[in-house]
C-alpha positions, -999 to +999 in steps of 0.1 A: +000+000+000+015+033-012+011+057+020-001+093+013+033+108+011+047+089-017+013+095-033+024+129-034+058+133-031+060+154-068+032+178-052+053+184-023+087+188-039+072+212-066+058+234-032+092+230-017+105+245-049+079+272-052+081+284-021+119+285-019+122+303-053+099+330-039+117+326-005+148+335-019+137+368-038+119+377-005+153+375+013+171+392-010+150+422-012+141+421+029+172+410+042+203+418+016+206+379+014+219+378-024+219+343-036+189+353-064+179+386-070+156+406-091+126+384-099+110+358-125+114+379-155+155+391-145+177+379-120+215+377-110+221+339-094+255+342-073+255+380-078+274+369-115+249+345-133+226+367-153+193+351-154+160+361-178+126+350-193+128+346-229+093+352-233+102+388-217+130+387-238+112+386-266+084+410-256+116+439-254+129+428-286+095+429-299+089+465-284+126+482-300+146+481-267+181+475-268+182+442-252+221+441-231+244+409-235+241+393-204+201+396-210+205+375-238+231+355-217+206+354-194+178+343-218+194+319-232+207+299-200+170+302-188+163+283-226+183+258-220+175+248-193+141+244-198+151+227-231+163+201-215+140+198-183+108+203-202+094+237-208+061+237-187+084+225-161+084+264-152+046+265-148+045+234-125+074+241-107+086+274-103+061+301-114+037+310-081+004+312-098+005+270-106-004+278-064-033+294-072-053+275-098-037+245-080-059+254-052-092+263-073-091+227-091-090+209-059-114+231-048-135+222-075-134+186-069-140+188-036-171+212-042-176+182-075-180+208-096-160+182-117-193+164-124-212+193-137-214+186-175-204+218-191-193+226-225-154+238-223-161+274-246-124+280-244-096+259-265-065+255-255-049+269-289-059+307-274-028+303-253-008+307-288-025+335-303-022+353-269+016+350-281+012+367-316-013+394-296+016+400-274+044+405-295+019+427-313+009+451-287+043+452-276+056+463-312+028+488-315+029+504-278+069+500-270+066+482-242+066+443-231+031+440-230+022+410-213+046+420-186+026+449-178-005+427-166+015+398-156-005+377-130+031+361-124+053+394-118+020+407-096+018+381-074+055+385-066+053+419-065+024+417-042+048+390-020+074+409-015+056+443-015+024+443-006-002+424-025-026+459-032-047+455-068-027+419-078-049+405-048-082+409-068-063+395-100-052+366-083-087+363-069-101+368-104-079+338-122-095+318-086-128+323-093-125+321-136-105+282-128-127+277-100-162+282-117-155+287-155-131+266-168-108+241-154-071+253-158-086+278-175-052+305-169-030+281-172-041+253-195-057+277-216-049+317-220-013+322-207+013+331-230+041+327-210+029+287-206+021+286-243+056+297-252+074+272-223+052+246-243+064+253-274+105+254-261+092+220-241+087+202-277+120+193-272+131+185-236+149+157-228+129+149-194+099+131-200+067+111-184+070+079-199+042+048-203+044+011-200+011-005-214+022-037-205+013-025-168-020-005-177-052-011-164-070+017-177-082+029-145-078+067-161-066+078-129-038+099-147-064+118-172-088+125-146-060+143-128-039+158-156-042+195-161-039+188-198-053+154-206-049+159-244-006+153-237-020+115-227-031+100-255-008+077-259-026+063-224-039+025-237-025+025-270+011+017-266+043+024-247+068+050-251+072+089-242+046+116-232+058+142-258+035+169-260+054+201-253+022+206-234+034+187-204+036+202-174+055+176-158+042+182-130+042+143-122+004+139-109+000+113-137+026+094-119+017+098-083-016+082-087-011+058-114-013+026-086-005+001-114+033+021-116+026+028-153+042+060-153+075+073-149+099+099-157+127+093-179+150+105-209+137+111-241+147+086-268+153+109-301+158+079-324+120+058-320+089+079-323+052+079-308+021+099-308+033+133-306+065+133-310+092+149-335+128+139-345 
């Protein structure tokens, strides 16, 4: 019998890492404790290792700033990384907000507003034309746009300052996942999780199936924040590869018949979803 912590032991080491990332920018800025400072979009790790969102990146670009080396040093170490760890790593792990609508899905099933039948209005492809809008809108008005409204920089802002007006945004993206549509930020409108999906198309860590141990019980897709990345799930082994993937590792914690796992990519074979 797998006990409760094992159960979640991905949950609780994605908290860990949250909190810790947000712990550390707290410090720096309270109590002159330099290890990481600045925040998600730009930081200095060690004081020397210049650290930056490429999405942000991109937004400046986009907007005509002259974007400084060690941004693009920066920008590039952060794309790496995530290369090779899987994009929507970031939203699962790192980025506060996953807190957030974390909270208003299990809200929802506890409420069992899961078994309301309600038509999803909202597909998850507006997450990549909320990209083009922003690179748009940051061409047209000169500034990153999406960094302006940012529920991410606000609710670190509002940590580490004060939480003022980015407490009713936060309690706006609440109520929308809670009662409107399930991961409906993060699964489905977030640019900054659309363009970690499209960099996580080719990471190298990935949730990998054995259907030689499947049951079926579903267990995974009624727990994944975006079931579409499992349909491989009864139809053969082999890697999740949707850059979609959060890897969050839910699939994995609850899958009782040890069906899922993390692993390395295999470039050479291919399955549903993936690319050379």
């Amino acid at each position: 019998m797998k006990t409760w912590l094992y159960k979640h032991r991905f949950l609780m080491m994605r908290r860990m890492v949250q909190l810790t990332v947000l712990g550390l920018y707290v410090a720096a800025n309270a109590y002159g404790f330099n290890l990481l400072v600045g925040n998600l979009s730009s930081s200095l790790l060690l004081k020397v290792i210049p650290l930056a969102d490429p999405f942000a990146v991109l937004q400046m670009v986009a907007a005509g700033a002259m974007v400084g080396v060690d941004v693009i040093i920066g920008a590039l170490i952060i794309g790496l990384f995530y290369m090779i760890v899987g994009g929507r790593a970031f939203c699962s792990w790192v980025c506060p907000v996953n807190m957030v609508t974390d909270g208003a899905n299990w809200l929802r099933r506890v409420l069992y507003l899961e078994k309301v039948e309600r038509k999803v209005w909202l597909g998850r492809g507006v997450r990549y034309w909320v990209i083009g809008l922003t690179l748009v809108l940051s061409f047209i008005s000169g500034v990153a746009a999406f960094e302006m409204v940012s529920p991410v920089g606000m609710m670190h802002r509002g940590i580490i300052f004060g939480m003022g007006m980015g407490f009713a945004a936060l309690l706006s993206l609440f109520l929308f996942d809670l009662f409107a549509v399930k991961n409906g930020w993060c699964g489905h409108i977030c640019p900054l999780g659309g363009f970690y999906a499209l960099i996580g198309r080719f990471s190298m860590i990935r949730v990998k199936h054995d259907q030689s141990k499947c049951t079926l019980c579903m267990q995974c897709k009624d727990i994944c924040p975006e079931k579409p990345v499992l349909a491989i799930i009864g139809k053969e082994s082999g890697a999740i590869l949707f850059g979609e993937c959060t890897n969050c590792g839910r699939c994995v914690e609850v899958c009782d018949d040890d069906a899922l796992h993390f692993g390395v990519r295999n470039y050479i074979n291919t399955n549903v979803g993936e690319t050379k």
